[in-house]
VEXDREN-2710 file (C-alpha; in Angstrom, 1 decimal):
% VEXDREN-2710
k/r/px/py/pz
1/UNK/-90.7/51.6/-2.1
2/UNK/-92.8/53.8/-4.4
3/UNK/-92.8/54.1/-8.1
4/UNK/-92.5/57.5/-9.8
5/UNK/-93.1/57.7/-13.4
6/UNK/-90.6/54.7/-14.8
7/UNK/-88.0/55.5/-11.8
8/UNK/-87.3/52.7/-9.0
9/UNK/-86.5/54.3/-5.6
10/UNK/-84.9/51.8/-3.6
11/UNK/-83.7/52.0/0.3
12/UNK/-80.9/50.3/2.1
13/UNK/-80.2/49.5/5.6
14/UNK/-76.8/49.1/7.5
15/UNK/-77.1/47.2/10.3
16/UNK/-79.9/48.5/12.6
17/UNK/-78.8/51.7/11.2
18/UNK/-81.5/54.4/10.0
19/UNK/-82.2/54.4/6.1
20/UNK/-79.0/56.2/4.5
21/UNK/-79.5/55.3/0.5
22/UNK/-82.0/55.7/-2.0
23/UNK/-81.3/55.5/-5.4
24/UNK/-83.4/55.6/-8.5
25/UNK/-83.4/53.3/-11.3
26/UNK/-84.6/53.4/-14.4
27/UNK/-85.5/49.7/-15.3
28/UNK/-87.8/47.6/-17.4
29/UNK/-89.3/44.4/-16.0
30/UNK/-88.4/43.2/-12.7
31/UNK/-84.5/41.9/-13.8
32/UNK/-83.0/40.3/-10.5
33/UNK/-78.7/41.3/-10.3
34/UNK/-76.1/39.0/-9.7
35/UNK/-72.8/40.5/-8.9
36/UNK/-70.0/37.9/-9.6
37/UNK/-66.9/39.5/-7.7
38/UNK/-62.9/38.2/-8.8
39/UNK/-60.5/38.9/-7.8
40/UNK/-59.0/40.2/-3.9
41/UNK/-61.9/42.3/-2.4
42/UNK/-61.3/43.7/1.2
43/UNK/-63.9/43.0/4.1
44/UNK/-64.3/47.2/4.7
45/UNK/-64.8/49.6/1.6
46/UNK/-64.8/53.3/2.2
47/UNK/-68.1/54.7/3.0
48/UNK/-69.1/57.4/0.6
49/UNK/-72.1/60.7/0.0
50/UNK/-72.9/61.7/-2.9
51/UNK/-76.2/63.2/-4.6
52/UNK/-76.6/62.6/-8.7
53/UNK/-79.7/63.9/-10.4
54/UNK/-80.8/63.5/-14.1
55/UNK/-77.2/61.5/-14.9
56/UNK/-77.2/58.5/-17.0
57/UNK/-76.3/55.2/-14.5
58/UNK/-72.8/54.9/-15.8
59/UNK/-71.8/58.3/-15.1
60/UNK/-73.0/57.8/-11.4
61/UNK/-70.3/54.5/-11.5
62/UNK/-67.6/57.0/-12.1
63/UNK/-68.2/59.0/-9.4
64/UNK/-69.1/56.5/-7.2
65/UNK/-65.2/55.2/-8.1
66/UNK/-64.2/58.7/-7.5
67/UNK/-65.2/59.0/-4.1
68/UNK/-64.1/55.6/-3.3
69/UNK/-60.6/56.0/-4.9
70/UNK/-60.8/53.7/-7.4
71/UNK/-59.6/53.0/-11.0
72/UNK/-62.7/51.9/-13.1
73/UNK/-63.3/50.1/-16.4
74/UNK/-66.7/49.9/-17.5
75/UNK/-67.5/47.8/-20.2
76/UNK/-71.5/47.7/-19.8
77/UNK/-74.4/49.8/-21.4
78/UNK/-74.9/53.8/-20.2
79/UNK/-78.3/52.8/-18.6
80/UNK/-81.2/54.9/-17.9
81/UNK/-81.1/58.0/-15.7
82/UNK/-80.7/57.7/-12.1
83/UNK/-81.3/59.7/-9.2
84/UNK/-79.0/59.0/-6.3
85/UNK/-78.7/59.9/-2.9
86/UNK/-76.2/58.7/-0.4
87/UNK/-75.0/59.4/2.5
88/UNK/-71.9/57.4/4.5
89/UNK/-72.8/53.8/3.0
90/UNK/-70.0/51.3/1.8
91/UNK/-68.9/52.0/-2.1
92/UNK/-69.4/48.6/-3.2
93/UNK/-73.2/48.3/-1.8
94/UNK/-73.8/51.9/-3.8
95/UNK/-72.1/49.9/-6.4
96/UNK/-74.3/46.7/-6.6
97/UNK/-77.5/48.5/-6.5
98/UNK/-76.6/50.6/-9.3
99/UNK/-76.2/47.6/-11.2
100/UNK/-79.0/45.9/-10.1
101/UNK/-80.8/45.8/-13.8
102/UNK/-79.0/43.1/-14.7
103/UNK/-76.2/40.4/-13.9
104/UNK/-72.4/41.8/-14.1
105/UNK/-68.7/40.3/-13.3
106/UNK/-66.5/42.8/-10.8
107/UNK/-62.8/42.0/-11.3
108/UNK/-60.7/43.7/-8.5
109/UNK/-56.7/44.0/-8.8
110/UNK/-55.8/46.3/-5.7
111/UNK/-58.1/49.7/-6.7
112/UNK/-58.4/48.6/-10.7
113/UNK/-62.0/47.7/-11.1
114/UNK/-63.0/45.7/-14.3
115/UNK/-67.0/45.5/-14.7
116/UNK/-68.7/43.8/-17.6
117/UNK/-71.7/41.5/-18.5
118/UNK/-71.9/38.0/-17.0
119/UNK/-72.8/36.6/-20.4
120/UNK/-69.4/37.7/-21.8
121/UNK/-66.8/36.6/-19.0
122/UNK/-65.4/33.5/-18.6
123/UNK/-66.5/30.8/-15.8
124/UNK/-69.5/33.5/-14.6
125/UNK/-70.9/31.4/-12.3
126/UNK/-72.5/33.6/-9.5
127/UNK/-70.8/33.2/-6.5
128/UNK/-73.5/32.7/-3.2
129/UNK/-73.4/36.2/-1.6
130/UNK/-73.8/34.4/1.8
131/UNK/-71.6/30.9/2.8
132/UNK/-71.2/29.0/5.9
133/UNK/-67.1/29.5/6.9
134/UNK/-65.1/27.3/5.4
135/UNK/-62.6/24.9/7.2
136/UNK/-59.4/25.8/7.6
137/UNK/-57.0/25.2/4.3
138/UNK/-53.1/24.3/4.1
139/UNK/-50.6/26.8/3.2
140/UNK/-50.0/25.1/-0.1
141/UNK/-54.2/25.0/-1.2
142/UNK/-54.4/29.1/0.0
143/UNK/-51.5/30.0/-2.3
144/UNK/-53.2/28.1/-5.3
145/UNK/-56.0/29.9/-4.5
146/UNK/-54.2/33.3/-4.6
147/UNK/-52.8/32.9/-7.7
148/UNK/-55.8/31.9/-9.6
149/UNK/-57.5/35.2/-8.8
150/UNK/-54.4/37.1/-9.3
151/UNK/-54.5/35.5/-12.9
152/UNK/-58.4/36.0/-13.3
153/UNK/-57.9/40.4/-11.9
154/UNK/-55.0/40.8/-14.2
155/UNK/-56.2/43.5/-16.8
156/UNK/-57.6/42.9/-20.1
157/UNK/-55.7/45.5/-21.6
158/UNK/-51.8/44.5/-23.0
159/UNK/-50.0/48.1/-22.6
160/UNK/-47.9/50.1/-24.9
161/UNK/-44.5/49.5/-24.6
162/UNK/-42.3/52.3/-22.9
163/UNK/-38.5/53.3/-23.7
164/UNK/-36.4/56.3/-21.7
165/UNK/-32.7/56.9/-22.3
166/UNK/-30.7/59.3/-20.1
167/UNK/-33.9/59.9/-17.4
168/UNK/-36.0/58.5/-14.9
169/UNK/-39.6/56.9/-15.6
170/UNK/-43.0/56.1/-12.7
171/UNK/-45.8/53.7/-13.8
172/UNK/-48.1/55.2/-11.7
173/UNK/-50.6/53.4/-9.5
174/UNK/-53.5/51.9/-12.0
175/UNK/-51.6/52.3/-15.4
176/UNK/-51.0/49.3/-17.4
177/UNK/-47.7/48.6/-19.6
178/UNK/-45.9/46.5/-21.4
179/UNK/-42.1/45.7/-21.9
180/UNK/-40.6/48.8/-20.1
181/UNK/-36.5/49.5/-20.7
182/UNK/-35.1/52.3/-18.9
183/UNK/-31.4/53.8/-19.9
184/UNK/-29.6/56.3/-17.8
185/UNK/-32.3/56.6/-15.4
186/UNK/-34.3/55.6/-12.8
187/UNK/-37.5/53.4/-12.9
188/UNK/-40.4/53.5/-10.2
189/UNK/-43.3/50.9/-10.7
190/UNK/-46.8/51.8/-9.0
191/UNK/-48.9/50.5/-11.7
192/UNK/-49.0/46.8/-13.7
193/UNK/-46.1/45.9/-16.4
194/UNK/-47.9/43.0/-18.2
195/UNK/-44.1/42.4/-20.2
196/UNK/-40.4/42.1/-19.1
197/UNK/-38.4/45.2/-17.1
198/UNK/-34.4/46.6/-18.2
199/UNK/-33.1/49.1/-16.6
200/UNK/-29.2/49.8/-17.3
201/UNK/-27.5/52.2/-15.2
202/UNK/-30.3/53.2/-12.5
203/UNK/-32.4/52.4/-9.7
204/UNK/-35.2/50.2/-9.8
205/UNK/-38.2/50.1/-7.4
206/UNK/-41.3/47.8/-7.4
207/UNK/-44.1/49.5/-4.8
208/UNK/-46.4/48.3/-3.1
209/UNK/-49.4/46.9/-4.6
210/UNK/-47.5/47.0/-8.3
211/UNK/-47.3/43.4/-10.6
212/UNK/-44.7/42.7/-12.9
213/UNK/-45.6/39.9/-15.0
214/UNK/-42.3/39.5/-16.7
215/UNK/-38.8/39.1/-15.9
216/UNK/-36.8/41.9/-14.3
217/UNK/-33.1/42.4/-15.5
218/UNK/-31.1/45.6/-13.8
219/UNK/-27.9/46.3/-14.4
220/UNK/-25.2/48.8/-13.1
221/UNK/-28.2/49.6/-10.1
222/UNK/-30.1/48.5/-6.7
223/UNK/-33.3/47.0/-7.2
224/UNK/-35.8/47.1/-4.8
225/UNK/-39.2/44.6/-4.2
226/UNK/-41.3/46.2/-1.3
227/UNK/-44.0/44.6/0.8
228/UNK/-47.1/44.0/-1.4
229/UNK/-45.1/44.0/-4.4
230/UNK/-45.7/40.8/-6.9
231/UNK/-43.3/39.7/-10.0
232/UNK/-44.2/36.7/-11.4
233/UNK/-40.9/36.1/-13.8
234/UNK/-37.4/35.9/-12.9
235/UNK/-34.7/38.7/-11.6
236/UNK/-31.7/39.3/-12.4
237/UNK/-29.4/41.8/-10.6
238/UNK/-26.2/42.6/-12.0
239/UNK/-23.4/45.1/-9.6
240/UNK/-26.1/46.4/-7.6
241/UNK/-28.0/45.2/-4.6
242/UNK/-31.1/43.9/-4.2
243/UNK/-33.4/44.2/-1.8
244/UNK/-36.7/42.4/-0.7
245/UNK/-39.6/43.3/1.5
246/UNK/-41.0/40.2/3.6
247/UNK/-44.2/40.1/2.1
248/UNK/-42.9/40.3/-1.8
249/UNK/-44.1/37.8/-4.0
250/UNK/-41.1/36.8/-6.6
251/UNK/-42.5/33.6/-8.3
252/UNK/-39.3/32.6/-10.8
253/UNK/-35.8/32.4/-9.8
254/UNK/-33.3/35.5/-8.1
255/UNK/-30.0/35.8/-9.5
256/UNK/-27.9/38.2/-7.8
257/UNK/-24.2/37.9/-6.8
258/UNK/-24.9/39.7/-3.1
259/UNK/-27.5/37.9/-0.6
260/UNK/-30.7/39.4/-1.1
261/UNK/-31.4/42.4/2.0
262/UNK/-34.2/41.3/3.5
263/UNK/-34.8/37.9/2.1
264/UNK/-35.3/35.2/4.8
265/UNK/-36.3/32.7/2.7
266/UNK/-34.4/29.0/3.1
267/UNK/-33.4/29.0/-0.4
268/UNK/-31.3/32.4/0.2
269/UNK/-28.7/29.9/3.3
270/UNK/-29.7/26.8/2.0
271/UNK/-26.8/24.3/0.7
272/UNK/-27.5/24.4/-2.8
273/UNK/-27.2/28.0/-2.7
274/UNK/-23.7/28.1/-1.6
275/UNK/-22.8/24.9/-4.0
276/UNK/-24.5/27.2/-7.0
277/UNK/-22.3/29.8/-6.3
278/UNK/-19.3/28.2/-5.8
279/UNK/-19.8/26.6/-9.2
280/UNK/-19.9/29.8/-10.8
281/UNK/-17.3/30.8/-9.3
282/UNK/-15.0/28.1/-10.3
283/UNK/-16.9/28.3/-14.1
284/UNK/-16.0/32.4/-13.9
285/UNK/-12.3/31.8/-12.7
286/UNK/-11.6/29.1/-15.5
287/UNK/-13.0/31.3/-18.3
288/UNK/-10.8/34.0/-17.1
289/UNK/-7.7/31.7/-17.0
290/UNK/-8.9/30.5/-20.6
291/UNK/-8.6/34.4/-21.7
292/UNK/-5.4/35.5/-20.6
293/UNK/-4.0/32.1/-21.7
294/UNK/-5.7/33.2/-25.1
295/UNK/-3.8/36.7/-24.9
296/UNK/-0.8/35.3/-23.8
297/UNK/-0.1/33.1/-26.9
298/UNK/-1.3/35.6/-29.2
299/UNK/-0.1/38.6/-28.2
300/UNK/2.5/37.9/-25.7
301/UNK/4.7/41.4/-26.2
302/UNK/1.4/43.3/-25.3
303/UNK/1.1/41.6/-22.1
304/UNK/4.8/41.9/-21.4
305/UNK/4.4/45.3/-21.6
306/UNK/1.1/45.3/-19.6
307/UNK/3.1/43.4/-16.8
308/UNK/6.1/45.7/-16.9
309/UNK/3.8/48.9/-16.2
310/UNK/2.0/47.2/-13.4
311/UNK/5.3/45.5/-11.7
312/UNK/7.3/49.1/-12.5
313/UNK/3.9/51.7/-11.2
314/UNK/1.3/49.6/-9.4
315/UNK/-0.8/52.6/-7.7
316/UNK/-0.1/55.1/-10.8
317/UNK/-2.1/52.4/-12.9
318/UNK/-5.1/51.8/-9.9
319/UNK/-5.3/56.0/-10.1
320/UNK/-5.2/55.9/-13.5
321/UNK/-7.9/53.1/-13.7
322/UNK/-10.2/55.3/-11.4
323/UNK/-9.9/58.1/-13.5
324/UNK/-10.4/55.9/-17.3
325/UNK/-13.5/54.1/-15.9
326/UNK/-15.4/57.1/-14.9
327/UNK/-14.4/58.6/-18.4
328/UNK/-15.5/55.6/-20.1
329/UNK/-19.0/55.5/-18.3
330/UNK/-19.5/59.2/-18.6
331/UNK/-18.6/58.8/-22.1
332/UNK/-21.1/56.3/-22.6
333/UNK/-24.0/57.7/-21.2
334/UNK/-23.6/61.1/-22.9
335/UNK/-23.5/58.6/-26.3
336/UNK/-26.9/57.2/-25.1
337/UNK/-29.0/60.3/-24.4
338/UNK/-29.4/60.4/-28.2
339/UNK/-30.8/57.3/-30.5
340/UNK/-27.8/57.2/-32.8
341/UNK/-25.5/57.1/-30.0
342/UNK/-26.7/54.0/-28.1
343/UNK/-25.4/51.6/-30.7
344/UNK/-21.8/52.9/-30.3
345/UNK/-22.4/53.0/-26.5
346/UNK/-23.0/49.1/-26.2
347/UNK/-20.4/48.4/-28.6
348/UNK/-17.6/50.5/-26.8
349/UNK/-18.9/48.9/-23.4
350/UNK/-18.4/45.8/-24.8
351/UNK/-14.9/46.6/-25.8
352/UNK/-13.9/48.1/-22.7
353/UNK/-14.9/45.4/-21.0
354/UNK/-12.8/42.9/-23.0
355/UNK/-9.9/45.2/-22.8
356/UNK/-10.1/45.3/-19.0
357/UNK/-10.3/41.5/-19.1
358/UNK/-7.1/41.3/-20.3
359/UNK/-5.9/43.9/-17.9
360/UNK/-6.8/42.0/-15.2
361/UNK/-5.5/38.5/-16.6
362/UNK/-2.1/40.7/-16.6
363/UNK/-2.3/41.9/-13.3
364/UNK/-2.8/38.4/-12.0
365/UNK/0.0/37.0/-14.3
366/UNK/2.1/39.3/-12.7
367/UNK/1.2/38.1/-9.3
368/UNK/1.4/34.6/-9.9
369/UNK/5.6/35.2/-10.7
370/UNK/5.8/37.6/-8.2
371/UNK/4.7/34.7/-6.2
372/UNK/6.5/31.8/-8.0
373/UNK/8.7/33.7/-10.6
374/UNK/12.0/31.6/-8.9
375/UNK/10.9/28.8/-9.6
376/UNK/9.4/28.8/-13.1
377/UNK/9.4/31.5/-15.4
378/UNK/6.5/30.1/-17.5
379/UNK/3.7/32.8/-17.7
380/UNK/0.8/30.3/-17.9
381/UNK/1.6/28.7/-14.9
382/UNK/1.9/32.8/-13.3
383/UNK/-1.7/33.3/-14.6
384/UNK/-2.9/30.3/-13.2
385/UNK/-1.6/30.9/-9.6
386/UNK/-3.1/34.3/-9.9
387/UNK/-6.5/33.3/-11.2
388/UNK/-6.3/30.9/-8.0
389/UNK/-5.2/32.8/-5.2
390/UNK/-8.0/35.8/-6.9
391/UNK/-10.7/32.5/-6.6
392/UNK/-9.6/32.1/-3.0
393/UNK/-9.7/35.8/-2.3
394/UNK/-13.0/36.8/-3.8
395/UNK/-14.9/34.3/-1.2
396/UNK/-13.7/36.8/1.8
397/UNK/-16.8/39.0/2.4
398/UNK/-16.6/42.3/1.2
399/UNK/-12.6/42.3/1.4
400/UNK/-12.7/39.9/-1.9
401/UNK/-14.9/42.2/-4.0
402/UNK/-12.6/45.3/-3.3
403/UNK/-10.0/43.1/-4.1
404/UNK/-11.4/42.0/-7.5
405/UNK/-12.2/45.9/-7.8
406/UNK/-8.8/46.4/-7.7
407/UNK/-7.5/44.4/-10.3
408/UNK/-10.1/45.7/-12.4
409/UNK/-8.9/48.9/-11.6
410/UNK/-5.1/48.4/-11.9
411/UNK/-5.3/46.4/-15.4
412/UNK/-7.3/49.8/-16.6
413/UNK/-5.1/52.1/-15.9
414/UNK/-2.0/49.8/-16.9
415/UNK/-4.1/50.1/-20.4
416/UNK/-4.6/53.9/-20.3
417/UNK/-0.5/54.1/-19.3
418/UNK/0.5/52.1/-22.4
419/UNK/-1.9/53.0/-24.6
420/UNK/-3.4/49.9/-25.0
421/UNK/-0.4/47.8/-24.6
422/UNK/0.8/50.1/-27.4
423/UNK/-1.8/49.4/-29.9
424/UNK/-2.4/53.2/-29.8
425/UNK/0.6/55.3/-30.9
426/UNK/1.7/58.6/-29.9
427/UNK/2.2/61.1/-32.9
428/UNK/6.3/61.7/-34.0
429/UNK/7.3/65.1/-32.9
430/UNK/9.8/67.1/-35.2
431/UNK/13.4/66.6/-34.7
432/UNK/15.5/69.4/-33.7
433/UNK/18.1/67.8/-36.5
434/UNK/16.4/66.0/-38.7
435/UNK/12.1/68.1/-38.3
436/UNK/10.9/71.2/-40.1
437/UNK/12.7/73.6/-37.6
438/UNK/16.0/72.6/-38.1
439/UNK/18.8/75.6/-37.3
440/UNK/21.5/75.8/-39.6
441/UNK/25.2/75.3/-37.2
END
């Protein structure tokens, strides 16, 4: 060690390795440095060479991070000039001895890197830089332990919210947001989402190393947790898949209507899995029955006439179903590529969706009396024998969702057929006798 003007020059060794670092400081007094590190560190960092001459010591931080491939938030003084030469030595040894004026807390999330003053972070407690191993912990006490320094790396920083309609948005890796609601598009988290995730008509996929520390509601598309992947909140997948790496960490509940792909876990075939979802599937085939009993003693000539177009031309109302639902979706997301138009989107949706409620309760009223229509001709008693046999039939792996798929389908296009059980009427033409062309005899 020799002293040149105010400058420090200081060696490391590796090992038994020859001298491969000397960096030089700029100090005052002979300040002793105490790196606290938080967070998940791994055992091997990337070696790195670099040479910095005349630079102050933060601008030797960043390109210490640059070489190392990491994300950096500095919030500590410039410091004096340095010089620095390195060649192949570990990034975060060149890191502690460019902070060695002085003691510092190093919060790691993945490759986000938080630095600040010790003084100013809480519980900054120096951890000893050399311990004796510890004895083996339980499960239960290493998860604890995990998810106290996954709260204590989380960034400081809250996020701006972000909001696409009619395209596809990346968080990339190191970017921090907050609520994120995607419409129209697709959604691809790399980065940290410190709020709550929506994505309507899209994809959804949560990469490796990524944290969602919100809920995470999709609908009309798969969603996909990967390996590394954390979301501390709930998720809720609604006609799409979902699908689960083996090392995801999903801390709330999963609510999706398919078994998760890829998800082992005991909850996924445990008994009060199938009980939950039998319940709700008794709760969804009562409030069905409840509706079309509803329709039927209000508007019981509408129905009639629903039921006479599906008894008279079942497959003409499936193909016309095909054809009115890919309209109506089309329809809706052209209305949501523009601001004004999203409002009269979700209202329509929800429209359509009541009118193919009733569609459906007609369908099934229908095959109730085909069913039991010589022995009662009461139409409540129909719809209930075709709300059961559909609550028996939906439990048959993949045969019962085409099957409810179908009735969907069929009460649309017995809709479209009628125009809406005649609440839409077509325009009077001109009478050859009576209209505007009539010929005199």
């Amino acid at each position: 060690m020799r002293i040149i003007s105010t400058r420090l020059f200081c060696a490391s060794r590796l090992g038994a390795a020859a001298l491969g670092a000397a960096i030089g400081l700029s100090v005052s007094g002979a300040a002793t440095a105490e790196i606290t590190r938080k967070g998940s560190w791994p055992e091997v960092e990337p070696k790195v060479s670099l040479e910095v001459s005349g630079e102050p010591r933060n601008e030797a931080l960043k390109r210490v991070a640059r070489e190392a491939g990491w994300s950096l938030l500095l919030n500590v003084p410039p410091g004096d000039v340095v010089e620095l030469h390195v060649q192949d030595q570990p990034a975060d040894k060149v890191l502690e001895l460019l902070l060695a004026d002085g003691s510092y807390v190093a919060t790691r999330d993945g490759d986000l890197i938080a630095i600040a003053p010790a003084v100013t972070a809480p519980r900054s407690a120096p951890e000893p830089r050399s311990a004796p191993p510890a004895p083996a912990a339980s499960p239960d006490d290493a998860e604890d332990e995990d998810d106290e320094d996954d709260e204590e790396a989380l960034p400081t920083s809250r996020g701006r919210d972000r909001f696409v309609t009619g395209g596809s948005l990346r968080i990339e890796r190191g970017e921090v947001v907050h609520d994120v609601s995607v419409i129209g598009g697709s959604l691809d988290v790399w980065g940290t989402v410190t709020g709550d995730i929506d994505v309507m008509g899209g994809s959804t996929h949560v990469h490796e190393g990524a944290r969602v520390r919100g809920d995470v509601s999709t609908v009309g598309g798969p969603l996909t947790v990967a390996d590394g992947a954390r979301i501390d909140g709930d998720v809720d997948v609604v006609g799409g898949p979902f699908r689960r790496g083996e090392r995801a960490r999903i801390k709330g509940d999963v609510n999706n209507e398919v078994s998760p792909v890829g998800d082992s876990g005991p909850g996924a075939k445990g008994a009060s899995t199938l009980a939950r979802r039998a319940g709700n599937a008794v709760t969804r085939t009562a409030l069905l029955f409840a509706f079309g009993a509803v329709m039927l003693a209000l508007w019981p000539r509408r129905m009639e006439t629903l039921k006479v177009e599906i008894a008279a031309r079942p497959m003409r109302s499936f193909a016309l179903g095909v054809v009115g639902v890919l309209g109506a979706v089309a329809l809706a997301v052209a209305l949501c590529v523009t601001l004004i138009g999203i409002p009269f989107a979700v209202i329509g949706l929800l429209l359509a969706v009541i009118a193919v409620v009733a569609g459906g309760c007609a369908v099934l009223e229908t095959a109730g009396a085909g069913v039991f229509g010589h022995r009662t001709r009461n139409p409540y008693v129909h719809l209930a024998i075709g709300c059961l046999g559909l609550l028996f039939v939906s439990g048959i792996p993949y045969v019962g969702g085409a099957i409810c798929a179908a009735v969907a389908l069929i009460g649309a296009g017995a809709l479209v057929a009628t125009r809406l059980a005649g609440l839409i009427r077509p325009k009077p033409r001109g009478d050859a006798a009576t209209g505007p062309y009539r010929t005199s005899p």
